[in-house]
N, C-alpha and C positions, 0 to 999 in steps of 0.2 A: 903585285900586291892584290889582296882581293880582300874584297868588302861584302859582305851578306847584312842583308834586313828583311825584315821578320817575312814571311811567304804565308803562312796558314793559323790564323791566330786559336784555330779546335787542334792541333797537330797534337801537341802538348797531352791537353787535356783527354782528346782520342786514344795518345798510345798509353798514357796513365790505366786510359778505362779499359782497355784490353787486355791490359796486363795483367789488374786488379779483378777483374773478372773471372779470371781462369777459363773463360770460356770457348778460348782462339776466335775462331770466327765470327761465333755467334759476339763476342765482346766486341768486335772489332765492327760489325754491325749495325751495334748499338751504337758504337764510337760514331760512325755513318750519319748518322742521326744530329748529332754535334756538328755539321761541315753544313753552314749554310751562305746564303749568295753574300749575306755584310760580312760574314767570316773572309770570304774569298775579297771582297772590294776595299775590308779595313786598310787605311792609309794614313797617316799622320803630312797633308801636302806641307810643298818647300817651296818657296822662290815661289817666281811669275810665270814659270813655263814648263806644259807637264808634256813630253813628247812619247807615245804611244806604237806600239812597233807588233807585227804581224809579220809570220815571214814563210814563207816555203810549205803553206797551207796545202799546195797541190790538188786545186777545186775538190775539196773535200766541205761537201756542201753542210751533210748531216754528221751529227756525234758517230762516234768510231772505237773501236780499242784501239792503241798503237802502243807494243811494246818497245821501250829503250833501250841502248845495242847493252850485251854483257861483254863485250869486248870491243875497245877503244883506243886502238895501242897508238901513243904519239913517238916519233922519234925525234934524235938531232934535240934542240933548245927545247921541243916540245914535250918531252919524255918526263911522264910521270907527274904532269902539270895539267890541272882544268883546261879542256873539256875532259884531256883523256882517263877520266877516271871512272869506273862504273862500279855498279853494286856499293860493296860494303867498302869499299876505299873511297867511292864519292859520298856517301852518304860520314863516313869520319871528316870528312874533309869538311864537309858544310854543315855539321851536327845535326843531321837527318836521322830522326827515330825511325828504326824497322817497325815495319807494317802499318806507318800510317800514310795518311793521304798523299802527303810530300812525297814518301819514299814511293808508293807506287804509282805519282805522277813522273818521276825521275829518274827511277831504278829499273831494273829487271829481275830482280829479286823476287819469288815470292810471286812471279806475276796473274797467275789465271785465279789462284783465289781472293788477290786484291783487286782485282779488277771485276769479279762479282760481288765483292763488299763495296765499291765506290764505285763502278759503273762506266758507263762511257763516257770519255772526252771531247772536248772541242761541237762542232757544229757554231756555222755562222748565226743565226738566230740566238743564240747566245753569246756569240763573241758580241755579236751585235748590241745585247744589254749589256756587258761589261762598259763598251765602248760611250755608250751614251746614258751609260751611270756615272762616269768618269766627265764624261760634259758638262752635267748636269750638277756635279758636285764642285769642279775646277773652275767650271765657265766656260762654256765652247771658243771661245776669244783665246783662251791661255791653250787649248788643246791643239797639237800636232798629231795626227794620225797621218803614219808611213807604212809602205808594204816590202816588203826584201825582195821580193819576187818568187818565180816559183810559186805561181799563182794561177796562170790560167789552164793547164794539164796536168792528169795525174786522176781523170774520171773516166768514166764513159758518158756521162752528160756532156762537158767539156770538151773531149773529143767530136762529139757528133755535132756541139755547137761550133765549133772552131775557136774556143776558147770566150764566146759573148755568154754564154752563163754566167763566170766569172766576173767580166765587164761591166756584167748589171747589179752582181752581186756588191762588188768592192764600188763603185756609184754607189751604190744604197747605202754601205756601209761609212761612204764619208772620207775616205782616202785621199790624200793630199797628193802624194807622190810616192812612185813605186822602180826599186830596180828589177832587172830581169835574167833569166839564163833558160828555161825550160819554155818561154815565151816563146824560140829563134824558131823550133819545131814547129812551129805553121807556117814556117816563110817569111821570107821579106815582105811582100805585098800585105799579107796578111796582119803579120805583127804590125804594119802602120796602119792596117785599116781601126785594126783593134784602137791601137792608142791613140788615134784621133777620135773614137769616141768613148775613151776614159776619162773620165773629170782629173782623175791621178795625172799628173805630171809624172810621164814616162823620161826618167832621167837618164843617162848612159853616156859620162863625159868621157870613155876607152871605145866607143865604135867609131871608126872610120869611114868614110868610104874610099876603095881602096883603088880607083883611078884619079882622084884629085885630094884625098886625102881630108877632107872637108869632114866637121860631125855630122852623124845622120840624127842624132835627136839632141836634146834640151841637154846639157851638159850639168846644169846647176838650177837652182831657188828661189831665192829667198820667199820668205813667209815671215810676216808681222803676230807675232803672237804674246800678248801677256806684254806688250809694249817694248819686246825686242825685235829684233833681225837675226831671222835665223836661216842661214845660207845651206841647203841642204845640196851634197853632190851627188851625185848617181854613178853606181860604177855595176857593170854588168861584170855578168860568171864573164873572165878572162879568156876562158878555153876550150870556150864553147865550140868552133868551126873543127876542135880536136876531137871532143869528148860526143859530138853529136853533129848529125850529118854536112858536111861542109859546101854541100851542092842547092843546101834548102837556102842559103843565104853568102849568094855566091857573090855579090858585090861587097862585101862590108869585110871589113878587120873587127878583131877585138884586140885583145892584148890587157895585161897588167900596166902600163902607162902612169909607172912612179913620178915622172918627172912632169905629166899632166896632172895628178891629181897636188904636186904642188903648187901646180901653176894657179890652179881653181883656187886651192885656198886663198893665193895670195892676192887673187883678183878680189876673191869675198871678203877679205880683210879691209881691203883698199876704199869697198866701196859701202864701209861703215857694218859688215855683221858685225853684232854682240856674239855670235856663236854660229859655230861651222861643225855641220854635221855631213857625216858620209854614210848614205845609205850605201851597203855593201853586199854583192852576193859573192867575196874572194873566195869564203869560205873562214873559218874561225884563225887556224896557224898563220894563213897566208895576211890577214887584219892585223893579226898580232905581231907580225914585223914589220907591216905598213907604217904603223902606228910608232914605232921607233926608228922610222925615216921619213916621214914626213912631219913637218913642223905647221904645227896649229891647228889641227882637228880637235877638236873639244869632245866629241862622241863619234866613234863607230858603231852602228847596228849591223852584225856580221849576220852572216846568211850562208845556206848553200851546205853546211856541212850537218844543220839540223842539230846542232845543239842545246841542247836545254839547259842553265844556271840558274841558281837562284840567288847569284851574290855577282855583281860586276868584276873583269879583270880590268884593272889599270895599266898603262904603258906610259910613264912622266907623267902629262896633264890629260892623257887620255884616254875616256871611258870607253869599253867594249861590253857590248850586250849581246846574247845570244839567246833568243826565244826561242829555240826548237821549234817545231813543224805541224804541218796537220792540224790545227789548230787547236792545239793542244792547248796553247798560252797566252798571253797578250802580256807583253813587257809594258810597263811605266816608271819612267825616266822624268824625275821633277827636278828642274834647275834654277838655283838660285844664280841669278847674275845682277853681275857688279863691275863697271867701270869695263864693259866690253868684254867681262871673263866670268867663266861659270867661278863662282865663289864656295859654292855646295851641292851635293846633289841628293839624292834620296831616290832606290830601287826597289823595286815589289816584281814579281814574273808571277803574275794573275795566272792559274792553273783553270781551266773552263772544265771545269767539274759540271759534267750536264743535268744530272739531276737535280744539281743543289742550286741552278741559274734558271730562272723563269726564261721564255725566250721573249724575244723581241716579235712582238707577233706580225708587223709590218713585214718583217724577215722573212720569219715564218713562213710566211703567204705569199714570198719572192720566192722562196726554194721551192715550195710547192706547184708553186707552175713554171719552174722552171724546167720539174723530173717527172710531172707527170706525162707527158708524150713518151719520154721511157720507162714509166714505174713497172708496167710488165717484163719489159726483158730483164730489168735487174731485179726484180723479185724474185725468178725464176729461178727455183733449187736443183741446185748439179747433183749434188749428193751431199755428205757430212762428214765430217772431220773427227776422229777417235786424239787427235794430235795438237797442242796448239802451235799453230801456225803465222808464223811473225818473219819481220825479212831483215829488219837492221843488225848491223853484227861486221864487224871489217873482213870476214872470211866464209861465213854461210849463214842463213838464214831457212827456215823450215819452209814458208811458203817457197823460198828459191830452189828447195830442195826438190819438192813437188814439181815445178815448172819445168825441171831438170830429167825429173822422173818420166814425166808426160814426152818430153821431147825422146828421149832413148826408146819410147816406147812406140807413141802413133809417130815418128820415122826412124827407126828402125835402123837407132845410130849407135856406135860404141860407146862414143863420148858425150858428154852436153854441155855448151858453153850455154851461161844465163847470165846478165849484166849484174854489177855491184848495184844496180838502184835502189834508192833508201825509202821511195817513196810507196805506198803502200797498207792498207791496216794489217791488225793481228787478230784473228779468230782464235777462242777460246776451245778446247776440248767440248766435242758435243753440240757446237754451232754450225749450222746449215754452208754450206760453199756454195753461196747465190753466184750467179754472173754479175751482180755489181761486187764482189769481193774478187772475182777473177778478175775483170774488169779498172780492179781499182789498182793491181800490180801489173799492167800489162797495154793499159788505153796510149799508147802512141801511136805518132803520123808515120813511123816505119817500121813497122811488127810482122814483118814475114820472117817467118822462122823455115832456116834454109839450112838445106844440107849439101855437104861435099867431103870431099877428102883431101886430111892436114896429117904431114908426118909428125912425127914425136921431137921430130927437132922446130918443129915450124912450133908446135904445142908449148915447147920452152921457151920458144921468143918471144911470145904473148902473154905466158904468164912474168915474165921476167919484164916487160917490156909495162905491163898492166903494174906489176910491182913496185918500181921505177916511178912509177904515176902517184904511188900512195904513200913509199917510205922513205922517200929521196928526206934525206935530211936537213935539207934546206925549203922549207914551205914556199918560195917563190917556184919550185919544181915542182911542186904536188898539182894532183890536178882535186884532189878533194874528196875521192870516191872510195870503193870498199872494194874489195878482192872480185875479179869475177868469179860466179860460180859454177865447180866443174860436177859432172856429175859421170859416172862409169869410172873415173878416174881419182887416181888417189897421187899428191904428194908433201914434200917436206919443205918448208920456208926458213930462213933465216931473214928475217925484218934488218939487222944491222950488218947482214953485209953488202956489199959492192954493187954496183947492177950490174946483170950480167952472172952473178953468183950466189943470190936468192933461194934460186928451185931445185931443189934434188929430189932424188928417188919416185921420179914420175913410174906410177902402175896401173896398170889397166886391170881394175878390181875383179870383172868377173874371170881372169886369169890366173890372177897371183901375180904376173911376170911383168918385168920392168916394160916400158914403152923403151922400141926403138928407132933410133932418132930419125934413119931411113927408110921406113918401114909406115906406109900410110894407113889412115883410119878412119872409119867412118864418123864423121864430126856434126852435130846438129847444134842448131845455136839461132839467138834472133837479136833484134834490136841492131843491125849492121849497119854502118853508116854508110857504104858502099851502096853507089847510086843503081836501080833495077835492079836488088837482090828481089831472088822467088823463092816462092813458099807460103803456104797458110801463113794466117795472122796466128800469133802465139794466144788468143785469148780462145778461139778454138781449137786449137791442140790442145789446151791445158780442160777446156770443156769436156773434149771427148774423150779424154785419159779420166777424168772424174765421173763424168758417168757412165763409163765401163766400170767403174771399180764401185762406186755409191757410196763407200766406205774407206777414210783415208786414215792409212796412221804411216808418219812420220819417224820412224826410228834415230835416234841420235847418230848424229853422222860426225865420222869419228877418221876422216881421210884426207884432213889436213894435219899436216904436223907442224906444228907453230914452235922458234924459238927464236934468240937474241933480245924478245921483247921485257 
């Protein structure tokens, strides 16, 4: 079941005026003008306890564009069911008007002229006013602010700090406690150094350590808030020593660990919560079967798969919240409780409409000295973009396309592997490709982009093997991610069938002729999780493929063939 309440009290009146107008853009402009910061914060509060969720910001310090994927295919129980709906099937679903704020905070729709009518998103100095207008109005007593994780990587500040930009960011911003997955990428050492000096309660009741089997961090909570007990558990991305390098955090397990996160509730039950919440980075499918096996979680904050909703799904008694990324959003979650059980609740997914939010100017003056030791190198214009350039998408993405491009080129490969990663902004047609926009799809702690030679049969197992990863029908087997993407290379998918029976018609474009299976090729690719892979860092490859060209346009890429979906 799914519940929506009201997201943008101008939405209405804006796509009224745009329409009424006849003007397209110029109406919808004006409509612009209607979208301000009480528009965005109006809330009717519930109960004694308002809890606050950020999630998979990926140190995206300043506003941004990010477009939302136009393809979202769920399979198995997931099929055809929020998240996986986009464009005009999610926007029927949630009674989203075309062209207004909602739709192109939510949509893909329409994207490069609504996003020069409403402008950029997110930036913490603004999340940071939402967060402590919401204090200020609740009572910071009654206020829980959580983070999903997927917080301290995903910059080039970030990178170069080892994720304490971050650290000082979310300290400032007031964060209670936080789960993790994109955090493991600096190490073991590291990620503890980090979290002992977080104020956040780094929770993670599924890591191990995996010679005595003991946890490595804070398992669970509680927090007195609004005169309850709210038991909050931590569950880290599952899959991480799979999905990203297994050598960076060679003592520790993770795992899905059902039958520990029962155990937590039933300890936090035992020891007087009114409410047990899981912070979560499973990912959204993988929450949503959790949540009909495990008994007494009253809220999930799912994470990891960067979803955006503006109406809760249900599971029996339990809420799922998905705030999407980048800081696009801040969810609030008000709970009435009663007799040790939420009674009611009340949802708003705050959109951080940057122009329409005065900033938090303490913030402000955090980011700013956070980037200024970098402000040159990422100001620094590569060239420009004739294309707009965006990465989310379950099978290709334009800026991946580019990364893909770059690599075939400065080495001088047939093929290009480029990872599914979701994180990253989207440049509009006409906007400058600084190094902080290269930079901001590419800042990891293992970015040599390496070359070798893989036959056509090796080529099938990885994408069949990657596939297996995303469509397995059972979300306890998913690992959450998006198609890798191929570049020189063209083939056909079937999403419902078999693993193993996926990929056909693999072809090597600048040929025509099918890949054979014995028969090797030159392959370039980065992001490997294979311990002393060489090669340039992918953020210079993709630098000096752009400025050789100075000028980028993107052609629609038309070499996956998608079906069963």
């Amino acid at each position: 079941m799914i519940s929506r309440r009201h997201f943008l009290h101008a939405t209405a009146a804006a796509h009224a005026l745009a329409t009424a107008s006849g003007l397209g853009p110029l109406g919808r402009a004006a409509a612009q003008q209607r979208l301000t910061e009480a528009d965005i914060l109006r809330f009717e509060p519930l109960g004694q306890v308002t809890i606050l969720h950020v999630t998979d910001i990926h140190a995206q310090l300043v506003p941004l564009h990010f477009r939302e994927p136009s393809i979202n295919l769920g399979v198995g129980p997931a099929k055809g069911k929020p998240p996986h709906l986009t464009d005009q099937a999610f926007r029927d679903f949630f009674k989203v008007a075309n062209g207004t704020a909602e739709a192109h905070a939510l949509t893909a729709d329409d994207f490069t002229q609504l996003a020069r009518t409403y402008g950029r998103m997110g930036g913490m100095d603004r999340v940071a006013r939402l967060v402590s207008a919401v204090r200020a109005e609740r009572g910071a007593d009654k206020v829980l602010l959580l983070d999903g994780g997927d917080t301290w990587q995903g910059s080039w500040t970030a990178l170069q700090t080892r994720g304490d930009d971050m650290v000082q960011v979310m300290n400032a911003l007031g964060v209670e406690a936080m789960a993790s997955h994109w955090e493991f990428t600096y190490g073991e050492d590291r990620v503890k150094e980090l979290a002992e000096t977080s104020k956040a309660a780094f929770l993670a009741q599924n890591i191990r350590d995996n010679e005595w089997q003991e946890p490595v961090f804070e398992p669970r909570k509680v927090f007195e808030k609004g005169g309850a007990r709210i038991a909050v558990i931590g569950q880290a991305f599952p899959r991480t020593p799979i999905a990203n390098p297994r050598w960076m955090i060679p003592k520790w397990e993770f795992g899905l660990r059902e039958e520990d996160v029962q155990k937590q509730v039933d300890e936090a039950r035992a020891e007087g919560a009114d409410v047990v919440v899981l912070l979560s980075h499973n990912g959204f499918d993988v929450d949503a079967k959790l949540a009909t096996r495990v008994n007494g979680i009253d809220v999930i904050l799912t994470a990891h798969t960067h979803d955006a909703m503006p109406g809760v799904v249900t599971a029996g008694r339990t809420i799922l919240v998905a705030t999407g990324s980048h800081g696009k959003f801040v969810s609030r979650l008000d709970l009435d409780i009663r007799d040790k059980k939420v009674a009611g609740y009340r949802y708003k997914l705050l959109p951080v409409f940057s122009d329409a939010i005065r900033p938090d100017a303490t913030m402000a003056g955090l980011v700013e000295t956070i980037r200024k030791p970098f402000a040159g190198a990422l100001a620094e214009e590569i060239g420009r973009t004739d294309s707009l350039l965006y990465r989310r998408g379950n099978f290709n993405g334009t800026f991946d396309d580019l990364i893909a491009e770059a690599m075939l080129a400065e080495r001088d490969a047939e093929i290009a592997l480029t990872p599914g990663f979701r994180w990253g902004g989207t440049l509009l047609p006409g906007d400058p490709i600084t190094f902080e926009a290269i930079s901001n799809a590419t800042a990891i702690t293992y970015p040599a982009c390496y070359r070798m030679e893989m036959t056509g049969g090796q080529l099938k197992e990885i994408l069949e093997d990657i596939a297996d990863n995303i469509f397995h029908p059972d979300p306890y087997f998913q690992g959450g991610g998006d198609m890798v993407r191929v570049g020189g290379v063209g083939y056909a998918i079937d999403v419902s069938a078999p693993m193993g029976r996926r990929i056909s018609d693999l072809t090597l474009l600048k040929t025509g002729r099918p890949l054979e299976a014995s028969k090797a090729y030159t392959v370039a690719g980065w992001a490997s999780v294979n311990q002393g892979t060489q090669g340039p860092p992918i953020w210079d490859v993709v630098k000096a493929h752009v400025a050789r060209h100075k000028t980028i346009r993107i052609e629609p890429n038309s070499a996956v063939k998608v079906s069963g979906a």
